[in-house]
C-alpha positions as CSV (number, residue, x, y, z in Angstrom):
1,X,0.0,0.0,0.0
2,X,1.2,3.4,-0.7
3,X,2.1,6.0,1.6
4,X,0.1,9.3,1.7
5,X,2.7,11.4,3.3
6,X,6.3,11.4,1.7
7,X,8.8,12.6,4.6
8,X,12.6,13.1,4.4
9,X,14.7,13.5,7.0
10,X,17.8,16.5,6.8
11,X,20.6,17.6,9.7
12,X,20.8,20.7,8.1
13,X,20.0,24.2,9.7
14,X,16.1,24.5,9.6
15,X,16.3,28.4,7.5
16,X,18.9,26.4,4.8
17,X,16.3,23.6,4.2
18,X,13.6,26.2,3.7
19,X,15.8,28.1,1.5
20,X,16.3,25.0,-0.3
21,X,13.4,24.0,-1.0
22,X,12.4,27.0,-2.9
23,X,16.0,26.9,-4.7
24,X,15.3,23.3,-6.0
25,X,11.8,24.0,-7.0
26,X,12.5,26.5,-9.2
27,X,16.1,24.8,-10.9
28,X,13.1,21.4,-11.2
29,X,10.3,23.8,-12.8
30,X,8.4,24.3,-10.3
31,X,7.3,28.1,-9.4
32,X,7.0,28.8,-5.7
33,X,3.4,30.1,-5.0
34,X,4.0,31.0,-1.0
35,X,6.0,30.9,1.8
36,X,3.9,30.6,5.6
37,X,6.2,30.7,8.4
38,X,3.5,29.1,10.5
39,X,5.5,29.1,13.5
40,X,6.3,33.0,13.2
41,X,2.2,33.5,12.5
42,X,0.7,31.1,15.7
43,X,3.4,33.4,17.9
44,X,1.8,36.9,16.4
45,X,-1.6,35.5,17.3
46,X,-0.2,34.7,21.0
47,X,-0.7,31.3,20.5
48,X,3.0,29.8,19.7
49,X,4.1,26.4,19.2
50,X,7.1,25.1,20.4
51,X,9.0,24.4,17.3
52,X,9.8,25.7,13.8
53,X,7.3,25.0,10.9
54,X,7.5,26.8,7.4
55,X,5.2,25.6,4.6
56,X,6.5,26.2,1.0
57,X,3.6,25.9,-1.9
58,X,4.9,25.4,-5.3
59,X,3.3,24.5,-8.6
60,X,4.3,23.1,-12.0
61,X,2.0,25.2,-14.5
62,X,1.3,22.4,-17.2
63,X,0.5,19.9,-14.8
64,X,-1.9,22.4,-13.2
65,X,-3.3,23.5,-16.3
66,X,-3.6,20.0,-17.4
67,X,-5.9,18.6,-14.5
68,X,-7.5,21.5,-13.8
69,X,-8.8,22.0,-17.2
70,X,-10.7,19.1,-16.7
71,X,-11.2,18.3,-13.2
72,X,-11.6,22.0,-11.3
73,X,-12.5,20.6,-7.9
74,X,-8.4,19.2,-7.7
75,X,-7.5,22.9,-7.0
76,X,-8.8,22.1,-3.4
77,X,-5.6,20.0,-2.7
78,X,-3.8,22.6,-4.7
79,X,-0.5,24.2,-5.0
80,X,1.5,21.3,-3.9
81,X,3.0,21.8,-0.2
82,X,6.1,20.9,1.4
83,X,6.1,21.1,5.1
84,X,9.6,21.9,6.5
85,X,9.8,21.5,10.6
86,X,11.7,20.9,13.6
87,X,11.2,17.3,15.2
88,X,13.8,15.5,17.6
89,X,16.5,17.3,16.9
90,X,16.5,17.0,13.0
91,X,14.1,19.0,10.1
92,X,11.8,16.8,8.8
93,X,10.1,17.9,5.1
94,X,6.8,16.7,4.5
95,X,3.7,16.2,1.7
96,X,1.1,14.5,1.2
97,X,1.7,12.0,-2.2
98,X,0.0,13.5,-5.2
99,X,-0.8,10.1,-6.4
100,X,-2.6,9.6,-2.9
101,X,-4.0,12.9,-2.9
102,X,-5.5,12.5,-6.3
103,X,-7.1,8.9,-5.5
104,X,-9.5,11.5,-3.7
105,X,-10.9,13.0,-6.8
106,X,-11.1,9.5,-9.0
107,X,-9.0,11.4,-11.6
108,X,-7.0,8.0,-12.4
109,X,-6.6,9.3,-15.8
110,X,-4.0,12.2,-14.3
111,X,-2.1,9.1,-12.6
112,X,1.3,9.1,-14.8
113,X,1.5,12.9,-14.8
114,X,0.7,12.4,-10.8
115,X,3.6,10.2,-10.6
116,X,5.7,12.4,-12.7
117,X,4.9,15.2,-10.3
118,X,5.4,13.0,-7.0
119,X,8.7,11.8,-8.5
120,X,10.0,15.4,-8.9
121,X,8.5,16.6,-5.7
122,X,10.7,13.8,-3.8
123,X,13.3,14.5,-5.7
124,X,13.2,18.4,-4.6
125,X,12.7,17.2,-1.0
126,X,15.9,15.0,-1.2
127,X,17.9,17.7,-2.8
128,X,16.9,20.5,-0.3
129,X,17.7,18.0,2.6
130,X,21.5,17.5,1.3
């Protein structure tokens, strides 16, 4: 059975792996939409947590033009997010699989460029946690 959340593991300072992230997704063609430091926004709301978290969305335009042409309730679970936080001592990045995530919408006939999209994702993940 496949996994719905794709995690990869990094020792590297939490700021470099942000700035990573949005470094690789651009050199792998993917734009970055948004950056939410949620950590920063929970503590300017007076309700901190006690750890880093930054979300980075990014989106690869032909694939999002592609499905949502045809299948507009996908842009619910869209852009694409990679979850960057502090958890024992190491960053973690996170996403929920796009081939998981699009199991949801019974779009099987977006399943190879789904694949395509999680391949690169992981990829981008592995690179920014090097």
């Amino acid at each position: 059975m496949a996994k719905m959340l794709i995690n990869v593991e990094s020792t590297k300072d939490f700021e470099q792996v942000v700035q990573a992230v949005q470094e690789k997704s651009k050199e792998n063609g993917f734009g970055v939409m948004s950056v939410h430091e949620v950590h920063k926004i929970l503590e300017s709301k007076g309700m901190p947590i006690s750890y880093k978290c930054t979300i980075v969305e990014i989106c690869q335009p032909k694939a999002a033009s592609q499905v949502l042409s045809k299948k507009p309730e996908v842009s619910t679970a869209m852009p694409c997010r990679i979850s960057v936080y502090e958890q024992d001592g190491k960053v973690v990045l996170s996403t929920i699989a796009p081939t998981e995530l699009l199991k949801l919408y019974q779009a099987d006939e977006f399943k190879e460029l789904a694949e395509e999209v999680e391949n690169t994702i992981k990829k981008i993940m592995e690179e920014a946690a090097k």
